[in-house]
C-alpha positions as CSV (number, residue, x, y, z in Angstrom):
1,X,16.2,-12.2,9.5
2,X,13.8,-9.8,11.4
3,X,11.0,-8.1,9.7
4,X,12.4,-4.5,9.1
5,X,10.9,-1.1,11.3
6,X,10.3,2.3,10.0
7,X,13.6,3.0,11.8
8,X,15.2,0.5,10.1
9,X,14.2,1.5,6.8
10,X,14.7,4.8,7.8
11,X,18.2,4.1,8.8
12,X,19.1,2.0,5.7
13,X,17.3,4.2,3.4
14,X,19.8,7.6,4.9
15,X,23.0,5.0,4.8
16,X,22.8,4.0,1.2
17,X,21.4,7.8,-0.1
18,X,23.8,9.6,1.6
19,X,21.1,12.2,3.5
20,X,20.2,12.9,6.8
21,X,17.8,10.6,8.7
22,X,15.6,13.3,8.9
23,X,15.6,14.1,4.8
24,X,14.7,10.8,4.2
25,X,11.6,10.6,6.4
26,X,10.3,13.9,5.3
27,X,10.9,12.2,2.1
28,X,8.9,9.2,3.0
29,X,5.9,11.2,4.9
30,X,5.7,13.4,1.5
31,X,5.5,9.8,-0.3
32,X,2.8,9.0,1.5
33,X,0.7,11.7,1.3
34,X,1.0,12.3,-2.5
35,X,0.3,8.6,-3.2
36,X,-2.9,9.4,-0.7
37,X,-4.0,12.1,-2.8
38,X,-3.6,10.6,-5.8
39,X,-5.0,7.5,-5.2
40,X,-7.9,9.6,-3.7
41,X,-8.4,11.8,-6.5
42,X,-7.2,9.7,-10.2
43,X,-8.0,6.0,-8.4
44,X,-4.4,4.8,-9.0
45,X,-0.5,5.9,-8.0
46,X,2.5,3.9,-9.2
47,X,5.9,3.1,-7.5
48,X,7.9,2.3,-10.8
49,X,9.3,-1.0,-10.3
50,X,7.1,-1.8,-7.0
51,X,3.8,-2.2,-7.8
52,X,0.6,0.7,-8.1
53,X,-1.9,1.5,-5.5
54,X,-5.1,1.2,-7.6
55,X,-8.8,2.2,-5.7
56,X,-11.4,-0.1,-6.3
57,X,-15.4,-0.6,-5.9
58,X,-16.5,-3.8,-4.9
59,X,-20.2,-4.9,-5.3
60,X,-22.1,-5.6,-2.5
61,X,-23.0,-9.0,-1.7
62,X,-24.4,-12.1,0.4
63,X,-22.0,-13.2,3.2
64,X,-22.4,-15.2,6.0
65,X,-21.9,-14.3,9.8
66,X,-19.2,-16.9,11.1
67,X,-20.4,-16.9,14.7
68,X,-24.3,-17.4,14.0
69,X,-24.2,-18.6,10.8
70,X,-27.0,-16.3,9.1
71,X,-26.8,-15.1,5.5
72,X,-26.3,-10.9,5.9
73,X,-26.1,-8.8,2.9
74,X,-22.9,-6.6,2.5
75,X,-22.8,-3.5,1.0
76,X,-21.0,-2.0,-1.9
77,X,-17.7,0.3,-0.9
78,X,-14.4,1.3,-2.4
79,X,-11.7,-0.2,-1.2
80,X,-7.7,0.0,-1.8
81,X,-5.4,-2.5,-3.3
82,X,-1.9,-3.0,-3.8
83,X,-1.1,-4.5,-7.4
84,X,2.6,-6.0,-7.6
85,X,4.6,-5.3,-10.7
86,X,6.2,-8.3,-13.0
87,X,9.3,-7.1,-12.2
88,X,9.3,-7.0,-8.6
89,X,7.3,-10.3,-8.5
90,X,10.6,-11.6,-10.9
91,X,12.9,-10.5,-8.5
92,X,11.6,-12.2,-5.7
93,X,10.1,-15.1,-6.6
């Protein structure tokens, strides 16, 4: 089995809810942008029985440059991270 396309989803997502293709990908755009916002603005947006998007900071820190091999210093920044929930980490594992 193929990995799945925003069509696909799309397409699967329209066939099982009973809406228009269209419905559902306004659906999903607005999705996205609220769990933008959100994750923007409170540092975390959960997907009930998915996972949460959850902003972090990380702390800056010696790395090393793979093609000369010299220690460089890398600098703090916020990053974003996907945490899995149990139950969807249960359900397919």
């Amino acid at each position: 089995m193929s990995k799945m396309t925003k069509s696909a989803v799309l397409n699967a997502l329209a066939e099982k809810t009973l809406l228009k293709r269209k419905e559902v990908a306004g659906f999903m755009d607005a999705l996205v942008e609220l769990a933008y916002k959100q994750v923007k603005t409170n540092g975390v947006f959960p997907i009930h029985g998915i996972g949460k998007l959850v902003k972090v900071n990380r702390k800056a820190r010696m790395g090393r440059n793979p093609a000369t091999g010299e220690t460089i210093k890398i600098p703090a920044k916020t990053v974003v991270k996907f945490r899995v929930a149990k139950a969807a980490k249960e359900a397919v594992l």
